[in-house]
N, C-alpha and C positions, 0 to 999 in steps of 0.2 A: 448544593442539593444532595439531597440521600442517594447513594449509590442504587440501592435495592428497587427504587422507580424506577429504574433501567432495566428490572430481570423480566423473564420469562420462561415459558417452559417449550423446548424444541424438541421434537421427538428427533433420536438418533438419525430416522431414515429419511428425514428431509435435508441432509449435510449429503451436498455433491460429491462422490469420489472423480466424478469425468462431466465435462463441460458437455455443451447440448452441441448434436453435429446438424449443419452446419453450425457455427458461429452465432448466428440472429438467427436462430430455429427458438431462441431461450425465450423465455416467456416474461412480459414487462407486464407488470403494475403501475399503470398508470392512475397521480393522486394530484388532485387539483383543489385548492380550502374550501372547504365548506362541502366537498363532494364525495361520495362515497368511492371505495377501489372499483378501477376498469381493470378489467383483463384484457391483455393488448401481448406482442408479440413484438420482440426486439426488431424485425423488419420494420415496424409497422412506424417505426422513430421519426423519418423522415416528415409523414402526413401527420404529428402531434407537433410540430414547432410551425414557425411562420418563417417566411422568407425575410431575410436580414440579420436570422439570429444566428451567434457565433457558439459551434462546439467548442469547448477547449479539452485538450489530449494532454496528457502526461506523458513524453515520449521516452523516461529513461526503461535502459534494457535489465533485465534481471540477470544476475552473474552468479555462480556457482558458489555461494557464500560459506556452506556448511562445512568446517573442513576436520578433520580427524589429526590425529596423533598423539605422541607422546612426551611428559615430560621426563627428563632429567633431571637431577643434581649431583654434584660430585662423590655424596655420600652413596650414592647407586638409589635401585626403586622406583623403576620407570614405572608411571602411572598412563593411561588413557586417556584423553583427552576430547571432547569434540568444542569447537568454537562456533558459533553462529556470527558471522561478522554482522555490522547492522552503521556502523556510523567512519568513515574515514577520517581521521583526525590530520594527517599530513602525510607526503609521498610514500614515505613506511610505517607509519602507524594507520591501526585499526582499532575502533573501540567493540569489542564482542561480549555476546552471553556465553560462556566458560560452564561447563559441566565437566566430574563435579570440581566446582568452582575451590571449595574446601580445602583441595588438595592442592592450590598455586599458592605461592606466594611472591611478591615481588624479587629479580632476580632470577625466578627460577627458569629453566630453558626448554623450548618446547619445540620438538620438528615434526611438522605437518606434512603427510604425505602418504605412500601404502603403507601400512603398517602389516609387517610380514613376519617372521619365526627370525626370532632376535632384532627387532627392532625396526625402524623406520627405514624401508628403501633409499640408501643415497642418492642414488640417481633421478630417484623422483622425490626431493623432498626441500623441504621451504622449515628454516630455522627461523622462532622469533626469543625474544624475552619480556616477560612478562614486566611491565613498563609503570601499572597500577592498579591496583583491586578497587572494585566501587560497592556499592550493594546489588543485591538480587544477583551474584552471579556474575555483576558486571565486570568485565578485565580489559585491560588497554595494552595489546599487541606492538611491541617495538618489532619490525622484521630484518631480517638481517638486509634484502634484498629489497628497492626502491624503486617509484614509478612505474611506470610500462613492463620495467620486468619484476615487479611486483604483481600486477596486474595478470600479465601470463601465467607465472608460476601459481593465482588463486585458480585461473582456468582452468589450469590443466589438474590440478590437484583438489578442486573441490567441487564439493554435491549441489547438484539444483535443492536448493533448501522450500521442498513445497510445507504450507501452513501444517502446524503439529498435528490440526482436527483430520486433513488429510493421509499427512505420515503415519500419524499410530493406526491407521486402516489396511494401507497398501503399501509397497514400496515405491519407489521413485523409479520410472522408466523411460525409456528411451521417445515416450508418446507425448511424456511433460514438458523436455526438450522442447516444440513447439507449441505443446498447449499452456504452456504457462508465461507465454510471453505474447505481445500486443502485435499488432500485423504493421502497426507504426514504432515500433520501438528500435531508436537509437542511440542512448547516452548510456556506456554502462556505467552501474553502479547502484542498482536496487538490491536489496537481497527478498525482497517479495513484489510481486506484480501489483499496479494498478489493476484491479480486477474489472471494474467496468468496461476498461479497456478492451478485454478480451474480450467482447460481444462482437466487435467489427471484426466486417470483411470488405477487400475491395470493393465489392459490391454494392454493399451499405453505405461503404464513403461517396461511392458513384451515386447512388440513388440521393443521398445528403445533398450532394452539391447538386445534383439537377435539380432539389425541389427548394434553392436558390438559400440553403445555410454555405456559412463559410464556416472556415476552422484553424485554430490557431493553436499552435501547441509550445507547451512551456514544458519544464523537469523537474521534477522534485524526486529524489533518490528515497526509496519507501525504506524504510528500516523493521527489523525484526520486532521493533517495538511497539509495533501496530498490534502484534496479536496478544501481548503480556495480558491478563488480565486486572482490572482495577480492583485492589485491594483495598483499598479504603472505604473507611463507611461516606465519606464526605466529597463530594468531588473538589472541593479548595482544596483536600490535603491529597490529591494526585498529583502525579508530577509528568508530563510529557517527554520522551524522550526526541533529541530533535534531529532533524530530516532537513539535509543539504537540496535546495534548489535556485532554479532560475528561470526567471522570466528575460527576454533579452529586450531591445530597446524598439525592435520592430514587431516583435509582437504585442509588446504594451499597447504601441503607437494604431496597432489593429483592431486592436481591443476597444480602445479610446474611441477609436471614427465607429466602430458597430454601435456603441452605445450613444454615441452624438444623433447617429441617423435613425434613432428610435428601437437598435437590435436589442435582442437579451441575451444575455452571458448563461452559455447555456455547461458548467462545468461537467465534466465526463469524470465520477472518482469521486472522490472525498480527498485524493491528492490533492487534486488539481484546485479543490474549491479550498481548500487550507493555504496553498499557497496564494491563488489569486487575494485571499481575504487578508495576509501577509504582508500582500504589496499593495493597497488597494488605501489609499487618500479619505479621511473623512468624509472626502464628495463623491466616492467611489470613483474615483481616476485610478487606474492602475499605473503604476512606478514598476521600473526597471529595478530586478528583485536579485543578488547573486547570496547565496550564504545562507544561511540556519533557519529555522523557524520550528519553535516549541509551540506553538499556538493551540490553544484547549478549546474548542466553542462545547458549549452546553445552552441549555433555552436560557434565555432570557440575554442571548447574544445577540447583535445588532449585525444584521450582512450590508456589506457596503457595496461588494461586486458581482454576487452571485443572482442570477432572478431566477435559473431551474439546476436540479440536479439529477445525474445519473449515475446513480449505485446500486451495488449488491445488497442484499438481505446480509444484516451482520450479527455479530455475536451478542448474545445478553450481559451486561455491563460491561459494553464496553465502550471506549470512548467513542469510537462511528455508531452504533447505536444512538450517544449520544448527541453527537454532531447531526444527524437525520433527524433525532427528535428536535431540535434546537430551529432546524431548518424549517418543519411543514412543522412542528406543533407535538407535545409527548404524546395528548393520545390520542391525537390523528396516527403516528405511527403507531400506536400500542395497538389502537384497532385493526390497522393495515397489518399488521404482521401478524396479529388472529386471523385477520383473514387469509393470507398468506399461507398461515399451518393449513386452515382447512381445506384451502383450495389446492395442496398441494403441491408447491411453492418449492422449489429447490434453493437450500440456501447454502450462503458463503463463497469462497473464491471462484468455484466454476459454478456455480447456481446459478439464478434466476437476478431478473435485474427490476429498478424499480425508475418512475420518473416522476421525480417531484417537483412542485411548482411553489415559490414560498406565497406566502398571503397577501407580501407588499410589495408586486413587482413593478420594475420602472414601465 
């Protein structure tokens, strides 16, 4: 399909710099086929499902991916460096976007850490070697330092990597630390939030479960490559960058009995529906899921295990755009998110949330 059915026009001042306080104080769009946008209120979640339908959560945590430094070479001419990590390839490799990317070349040595008057802090600093150059920027991080204390050493030495449309507005603060992470999030290894996610609050999960939903939560680790934008005129000639997750064998098996006894798979994300659709059986059974998934949906894709979805207002061409339009319909969403601009709609990672229902549910 043409890239360019996917754009639109978003005035600057509807891009969130800070999430709505409380949590489900944000504002839902509710869209059901053939019906026009409701305005409804992220509380209000609970009294739009029925009893027996299952949330699903994307529970991994987001970790301080962004990280600084400099390279070396023997020849001298240390240069600047920042990495966005986004894919972990084994114990000490990372796969990252490299800025400027230009200046590596394979071999060459980089230590990530304060960067202060003569050079990078030893005591706070993390050596890798640059292991492969890909396109767009892409670099594959060998680190000197492995697992767990790999792991520490990104903590303690890297930046909460909030969305670029955010960073080129404000800087990163000590507020994002909690506001960019899920009230259920435990697996690290994101380097960008499930953003739907961020709507709940104890509260909301209390109110879920007394108006008799259950919830089940899988991981998919979100990658930086969610926010790239699509360059292509064509979406065939897009290429997905892919995203570590996993379903385990008792939540499948939870999944399975909701939809036996007539529930609906109600995903939280466009993670979570990428991954359920991952693992999900021509019959829509979901399978126990560990490892990768590039998976592209655009319209004319077929869902096997999704019946609703809960997501943010996204970017114009971009693949979640596209995955929304695929889901309710292109200009069921194209009108919804006109509507959206006029009504005032906060959009993207702390914005406003929407809930869609596709047209063939079980």
């Amino acid at each position: 399909m043409r890239v360019d059915l996917f754009d639109f026009d978003l005035p600057e001042d509807r891009i969130a710099l800070r999430p709505a306080v409380p949590r489900d104080a944000g504002r839902l769009m509710l869209l059901r086929p053939g019906e026009p946008p409701e305005d409804r209120v992220v509380r209000d979640l609970p009294g739009l499902l029925l009893p027996g339908d299952v949330l699903v959560f994307n529970d991994t945590r987001v970790i301080p991916a962004r990280l600084h430094g400099l390279r070396h070479r023997p020849e001298g001419g240390a240069v600047r460096i920042e990495a966005m990590l986004h894919l972990r390839e084994s114990a000490d490799r990372w796969r990252a976007f490299a800025r400027p990317a230009k200046r590596l070349r394979v071999g060459d040595r980089v230590s990530f850490g304060q960067a202060g008057e003569g050079g990078t802090c030893a005591l706070t600093r993390l050596d890798a070697t640059v292991a492969e150059r890909g396109e767009g920027g892409e670099t594959t991080f060998a680190f000197d330092l492995s697992g767990p204390a790999l792991d520490e050493a990104v903590a303690a030495l890297g930046e909460l990597p909030l969305p670029p449309y955010i960073a080129a507005k404000r800087p990163t603060d000590a507020q994002d630390a909690a506001d960019y992470q899920t009230v259920f999030a435990r697996e690290p290894g994101a380097v960008a939030a499930p953003t739907a996610g961020l709507h709940f609050t104890p509260d909301l999960l209390a109110a879920c479960a007394a108006a008799g939903l259950s919830e089940v939560r899988v991981t998919l680790h979100v990658g930086a490559g969610t926010f790239l934008p699509v360059k292509a005129d064509d979406t065939d000639e897009h290429r997905m960058h892919a995203e570590v997750g996993e379903i385990t064998r008792a939540a499948a098996d939870a999944l399975n009995r909701a939809r036996a006894a007539g529930g609906r798979i109600v995903a939280v994300g466009t993670t979570a529906l990428r991954l359920l659709e991952s693992a999900a059986a021509p019959d829509g059974t979901i399978q126990p899921w560990t490892g990768a998934t590039d998976i592209f949906i655009t319209p004319g894709y077929r869902f096997r295990a999704v019946d609703a979805l809960m997501t943010n207002f996204h970017l114009p061409r971009s693949t979640l755009f596209m995955l929304v339009s695929a889901f309710a319909g292109l200009e069921p969403m194209r009108a919804a998110y006109a509507a959206a601009i006029e009504r005032g709609y906060r959009f993207y990672s702390y914005g406003d949330a929407s809930l869609l229902f596709r047209a063939e549910t079980r």
